[in-house]
N, C-alpha and C positions, 0 to 999 in steps of 0.2 A: 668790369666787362662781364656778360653776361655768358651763360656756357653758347647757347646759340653761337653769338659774336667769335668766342673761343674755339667754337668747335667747325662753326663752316654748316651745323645740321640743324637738323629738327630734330629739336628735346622733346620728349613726352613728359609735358607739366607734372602728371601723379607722378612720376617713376621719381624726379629728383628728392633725394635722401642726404642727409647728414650724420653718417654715425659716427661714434671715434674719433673727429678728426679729418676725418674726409668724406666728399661727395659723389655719390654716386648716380646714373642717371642712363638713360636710353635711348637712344637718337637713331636717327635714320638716316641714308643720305643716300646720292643715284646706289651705292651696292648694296642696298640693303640695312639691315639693324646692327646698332653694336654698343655692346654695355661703354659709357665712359665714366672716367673716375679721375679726379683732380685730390690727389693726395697720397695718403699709402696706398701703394698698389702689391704691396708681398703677399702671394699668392696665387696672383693672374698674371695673365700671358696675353702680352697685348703691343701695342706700339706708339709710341712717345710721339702729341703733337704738342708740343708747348709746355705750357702747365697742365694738359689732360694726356691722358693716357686711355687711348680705344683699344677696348679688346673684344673680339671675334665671339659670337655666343653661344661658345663651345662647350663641352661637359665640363669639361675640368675649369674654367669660369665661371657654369652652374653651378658646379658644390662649391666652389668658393664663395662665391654670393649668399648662397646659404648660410655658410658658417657668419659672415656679415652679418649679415639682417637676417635673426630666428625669424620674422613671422613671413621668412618664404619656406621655409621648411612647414609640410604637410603633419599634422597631429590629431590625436584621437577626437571627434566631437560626443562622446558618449553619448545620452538618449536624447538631444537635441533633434528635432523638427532640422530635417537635412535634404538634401535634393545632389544627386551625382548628373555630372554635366560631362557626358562622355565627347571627347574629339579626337574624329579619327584624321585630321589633317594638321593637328597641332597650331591653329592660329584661331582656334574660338574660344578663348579664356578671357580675353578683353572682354567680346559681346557675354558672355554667362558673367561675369560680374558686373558689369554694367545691371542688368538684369537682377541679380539677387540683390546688390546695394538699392535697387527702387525698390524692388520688394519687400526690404526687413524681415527681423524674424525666423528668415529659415538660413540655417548651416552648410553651405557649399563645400561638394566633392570637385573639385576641377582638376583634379587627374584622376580618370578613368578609364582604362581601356580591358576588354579581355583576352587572352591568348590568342584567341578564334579571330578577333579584329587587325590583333597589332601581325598576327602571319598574313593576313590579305592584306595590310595595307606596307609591310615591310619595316614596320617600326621595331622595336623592341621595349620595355617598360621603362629605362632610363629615358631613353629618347620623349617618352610621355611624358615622365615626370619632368625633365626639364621642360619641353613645352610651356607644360603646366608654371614653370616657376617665373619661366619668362612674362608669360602672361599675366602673371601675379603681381609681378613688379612693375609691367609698364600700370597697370592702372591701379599703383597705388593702395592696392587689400591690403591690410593690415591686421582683419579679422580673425579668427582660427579658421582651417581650412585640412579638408582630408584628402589623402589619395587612394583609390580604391585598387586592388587588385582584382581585377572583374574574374568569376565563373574560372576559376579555378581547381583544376584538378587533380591534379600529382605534386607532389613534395619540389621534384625539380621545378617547377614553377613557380611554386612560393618562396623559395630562395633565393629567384631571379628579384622577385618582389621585394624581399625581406631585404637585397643589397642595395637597390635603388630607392629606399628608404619609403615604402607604402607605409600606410598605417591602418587602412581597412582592408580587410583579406574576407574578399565573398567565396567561400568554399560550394563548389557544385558537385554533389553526388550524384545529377540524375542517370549517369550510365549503373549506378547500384539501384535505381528506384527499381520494384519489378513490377510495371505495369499490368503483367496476364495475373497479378492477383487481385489486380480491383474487379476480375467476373469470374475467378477462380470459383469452382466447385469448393467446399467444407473438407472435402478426402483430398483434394488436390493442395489447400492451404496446410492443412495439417502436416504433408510431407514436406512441403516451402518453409516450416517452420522449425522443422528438426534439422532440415541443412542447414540455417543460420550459422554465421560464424560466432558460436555463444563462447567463446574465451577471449575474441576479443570486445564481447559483448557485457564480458564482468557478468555472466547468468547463467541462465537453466530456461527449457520450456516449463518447468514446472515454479518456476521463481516468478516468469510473465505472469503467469495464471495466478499466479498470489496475489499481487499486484493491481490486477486490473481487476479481476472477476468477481461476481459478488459483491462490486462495494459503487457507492456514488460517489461522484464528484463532483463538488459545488462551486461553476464556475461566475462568480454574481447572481444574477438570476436564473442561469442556465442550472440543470442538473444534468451530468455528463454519464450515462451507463454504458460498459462494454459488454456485450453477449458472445457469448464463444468465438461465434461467425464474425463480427467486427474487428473481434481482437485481434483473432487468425489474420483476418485481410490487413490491417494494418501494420501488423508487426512482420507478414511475410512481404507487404509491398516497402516499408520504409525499413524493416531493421537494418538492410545491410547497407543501407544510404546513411543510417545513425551513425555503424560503426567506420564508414570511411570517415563521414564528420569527424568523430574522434580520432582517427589516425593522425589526421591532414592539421587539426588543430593542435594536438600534445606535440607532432613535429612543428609548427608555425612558435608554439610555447617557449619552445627549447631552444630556439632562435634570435629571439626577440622578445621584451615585454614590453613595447610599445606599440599595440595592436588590437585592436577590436575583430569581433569577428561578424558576419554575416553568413547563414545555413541560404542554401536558396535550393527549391525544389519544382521552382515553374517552369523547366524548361522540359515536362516529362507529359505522357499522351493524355495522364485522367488528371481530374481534380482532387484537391487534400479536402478531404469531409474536414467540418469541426474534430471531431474523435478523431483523424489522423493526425493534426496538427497536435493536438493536446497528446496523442502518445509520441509524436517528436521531440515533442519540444520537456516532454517530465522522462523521458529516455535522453533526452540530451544532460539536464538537470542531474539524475540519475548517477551519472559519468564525470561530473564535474564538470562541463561545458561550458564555458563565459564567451554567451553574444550578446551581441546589441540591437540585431534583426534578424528575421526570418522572412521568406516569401515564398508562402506556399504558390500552388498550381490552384487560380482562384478559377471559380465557374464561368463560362462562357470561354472570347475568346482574346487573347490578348497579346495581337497581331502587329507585327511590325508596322511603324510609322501610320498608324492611322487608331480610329478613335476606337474604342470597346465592342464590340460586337456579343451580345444578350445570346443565352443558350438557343435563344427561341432565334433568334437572329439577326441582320440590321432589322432595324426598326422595333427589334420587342423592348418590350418595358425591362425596368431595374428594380424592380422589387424583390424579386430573386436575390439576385444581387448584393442586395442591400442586406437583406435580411441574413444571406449567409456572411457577408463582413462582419456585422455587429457582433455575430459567433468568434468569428475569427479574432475581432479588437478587442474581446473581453478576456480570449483566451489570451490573449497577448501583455494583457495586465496585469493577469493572476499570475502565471506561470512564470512574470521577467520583474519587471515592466521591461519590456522591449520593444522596437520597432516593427509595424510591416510593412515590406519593401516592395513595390510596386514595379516591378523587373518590366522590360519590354513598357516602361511607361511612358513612354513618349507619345504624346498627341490623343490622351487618355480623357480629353476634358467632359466626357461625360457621367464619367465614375469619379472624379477629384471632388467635389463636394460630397459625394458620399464619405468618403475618405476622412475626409476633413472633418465631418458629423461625429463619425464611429471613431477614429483612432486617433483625433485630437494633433497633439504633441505627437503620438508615437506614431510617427510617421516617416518613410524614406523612398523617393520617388526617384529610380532610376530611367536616365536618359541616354540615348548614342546616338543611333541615326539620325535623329529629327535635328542635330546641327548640320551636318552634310547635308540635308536635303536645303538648310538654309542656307548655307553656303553656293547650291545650286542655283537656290531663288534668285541671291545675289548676280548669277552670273547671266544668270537669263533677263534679266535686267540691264546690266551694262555689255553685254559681251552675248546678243541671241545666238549669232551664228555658231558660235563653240558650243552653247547649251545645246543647240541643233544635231550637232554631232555626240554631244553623251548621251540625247535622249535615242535616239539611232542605234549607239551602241548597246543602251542599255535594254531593250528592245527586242536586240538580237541575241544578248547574254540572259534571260532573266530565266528561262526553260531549265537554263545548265546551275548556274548561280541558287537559285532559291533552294534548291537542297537541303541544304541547313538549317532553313528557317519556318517558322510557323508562320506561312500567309499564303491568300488566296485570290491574290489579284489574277483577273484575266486579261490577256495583253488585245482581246480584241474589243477592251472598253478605253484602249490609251492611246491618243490619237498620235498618229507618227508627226513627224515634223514639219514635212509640205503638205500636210492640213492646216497650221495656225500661221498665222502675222505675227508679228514682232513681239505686241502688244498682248499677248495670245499667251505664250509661252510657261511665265509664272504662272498660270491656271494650271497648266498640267499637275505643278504640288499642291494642290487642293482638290484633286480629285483621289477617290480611294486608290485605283487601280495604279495612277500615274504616279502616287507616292510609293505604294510596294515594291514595282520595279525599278525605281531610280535608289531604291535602298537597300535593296538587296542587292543590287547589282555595282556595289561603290567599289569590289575589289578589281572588278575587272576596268572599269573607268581610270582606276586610279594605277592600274599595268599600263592603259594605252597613252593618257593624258594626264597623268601624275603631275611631272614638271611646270606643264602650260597650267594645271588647274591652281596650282599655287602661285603660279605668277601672276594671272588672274586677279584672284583675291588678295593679294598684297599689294598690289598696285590699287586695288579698289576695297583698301578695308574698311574705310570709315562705310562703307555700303554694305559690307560682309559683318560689321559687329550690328549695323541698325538692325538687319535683317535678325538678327540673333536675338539682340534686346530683346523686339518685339515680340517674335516668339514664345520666347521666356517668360516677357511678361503672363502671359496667356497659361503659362502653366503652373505659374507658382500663386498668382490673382488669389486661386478658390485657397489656396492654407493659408493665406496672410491677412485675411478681409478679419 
């Protein structure tokens, strides 16, 4: 007899497994999902139908499964060609593997979330990672796989991480970056530079100047020179963002050695010159520092859910662009080999072939929003009249909401709801303005219609993972060609 026959449910074909002795497997039925397992069951907690045994897909079931079958447990992918697949509702792991299994080639994060996300949406990072694991196992990965701790910044956060078992830890110092020294006056850097905190810097103002001044640096073809005024600005806008990096990293060390790290610095007002990136990252070096990416603050602008916007603006060219990458990817070779991580990368497809040109392999494209918006799509699809009421709400929230974020939608290019037909609706995420506001505004969506949006989409996920694929497809296509 078959588990289906046995169980009364619907099995997910990938999820059934054999280890040890017993079978295990994932099934659904009117209440929803539930791990089942026909054999040893010591360790879970669950309820006896016959010869299976269903249990509820609680934590303490997720770490067990884990300890079960190692490859749902999350592990380092060192400098592998990787892509984070951030979900702020906890059911797009199915559609992002789907999605990276067509693609080949690249390294999936499918637990990702940031402190800043998982307090708007009420999660916590276990609750991610399990997610995540669930997801892993209905469709059968068995690849290596990482979880990230997004844009973190205090020690108690990395702890929270370090217990739910991450293994990629994105350290964010941008409240240490000092931005008024990218236009600072020479007299004005110069005293930005004696406050440094040089003892936990391992240095001297007179040690910097050894270091950098008077000497070249041969980065491939590049020659890298600092002049007083350069050095000043970068060591007074990044040093004290170095030395949080090393705080946050020797504590993350002390904790764990099963942990990669990632520096990220785009969430700050200016751009990282070449010469800033290169005094980050041989200041990191410097210290001892072991990452495996970095992502500076790249030129233009790199706007929530929607595609690149050029210095010059929509519509200007990438040559710019381009040329300051190639900077970027050489330093990134010399200096590591390590990754650059492409932060706020979601729906970035006009800059991923560049990418793909200049940094090859060393490449990490973070994603978040741009599943939620899919998720959206999904519902505007099967379900208008509710999409009617988030686009309404979102609408009313995006003025208060957007705060946080770097973007520039205007809400008098988004058309409200008794403007469109039925048919109508999915266009709103393919417009710029109609994507910024349904993405910024997910924590308030998800206070008013949290509940209904999940029921929603679990009642219609085989619609909620195509939407996902397909997406997907579209942004990992330009690294895997």
């Amino acid at each position: 007899m078959n588990l289906e026959q046995l169980t009364g449910l619907t099995v997910y074909p990938r999820s059934v497994t054999e280890m040890d002795g017993a079978t295990f497997f994932l099934a659904r039925g009117g209440e929803g999902k539930v791990l089942g397992i026909r054999g040893d069951v010591i360790g879970f907690r669950g309820e006896r139908r016959g010869k299976v045994t269903l249990c509820p897909l609680s934590p303490a079931n997720a770490a067990a499964l884990r300890e079960r079958l190692p490859w749902l447990r999350p592990q380092p992918l060192d400098l592998k060609k990787s892509v984070g697949c951030g979900d702020r509702l906890g059911l797009a792991t199915p559609g992002h593997i789907r999605a990276v299994r067509r693609a080949g080639g690249i390294a999936p994060i499918f637990a990702q979330q940031s402190m800043r996300e998982n307090a708007r949406t009420g999660r916590t990072p276990q609750q991610v990672m399990d997610d995540a694991t669930w997801g892993v196992f209905e469709e059968g990965w068995r690849e290596p796989w990482g979880a990230d701790a997004d844009h973190l910044k205090t020690t108690d956060d990395v702890d929270l991480c370090v217990a739910a078992g991450y293994t990629f830890f994105t350290i964010d110092p941008g409240d240490h970056v000092d931005n008024k020294a990218h236009t600072a006056p020479l007299a004005v850097l110069t005293d930005k530079i004696h406050a440094l905190p040089w003892g936990e810097l391992e240095d001297s103002p007179e040690g910097l100047h050894r270091r950098y001044l008077g000497r070249q640096f041969e980065v491939e073809n590049l020659v890298l020179e600092f002049g007083t005024a350069t050095l000043a600005r970068a060591a007074a806008k990044y040093g004290r963002a170095v030395a949080h990096t090393v705080r946050m990293y020797r504590h993350l060390a002390a904790r764990t050695g099963n942990f990669e790290l990632e520096m990220s610095v785009d969430e700050t007002e200016t751009p990282t010159s070449p010469l800033e990136h290169f005094f980050i990252a041989n200041e990191l070096k410097r210290l001892a520092v072991q990452w495996v990416s970095l992502a500076p603050r790249y030129i233009g602008r790199f706007e929530k859910g929607v595609d690149y916007v050029p210095p010059s603006g929509t519509g200007g060219d990438l040559d710019e662009f381009e040329a300051e990458l190639a900077k970027h990817a050489a330093i990134a070779r010399v200096l590591g080999p390590y990754k650059l991580s492409i932060h706020s990368g979601s729906d970035k497809f006009s800059v991923y072939p560049i990418f793909a040109r200049h940094a090859g392999e060393l490449v990490h494209l973070k994603t978040a929003g741009t599943s939620y918006l899919e998720a959206l799509r999904a519902i505007a699809r099967v379900d208008p009249g509710f999409f009617c009421e988030i686009l309404a709400l979102a609408l009313k929230r995006y003025d208060e909401d957007r705060a946080t974020y770097h973007v520039s939608a205007d809400l008098a290019k988004v058309p409200s709801p008794d403007e469109l037909a039925a048919d109508q609706l999915a266009g709103v995420l393919d417009l710029f303005d109609g994507r910024q506001v349904l993405h910024v505004t997910f924590g308030s969506v998800l206070d008013r219609f949290g509940e209904r949006l999940l029921a929603v989409l679990d009642a219609h996920e085989e619609a909620h993972y195509a939407a996902l694929e397909s997406h997907f497809n579209r942004h990992l296509s330009p690294f895997t060609r």
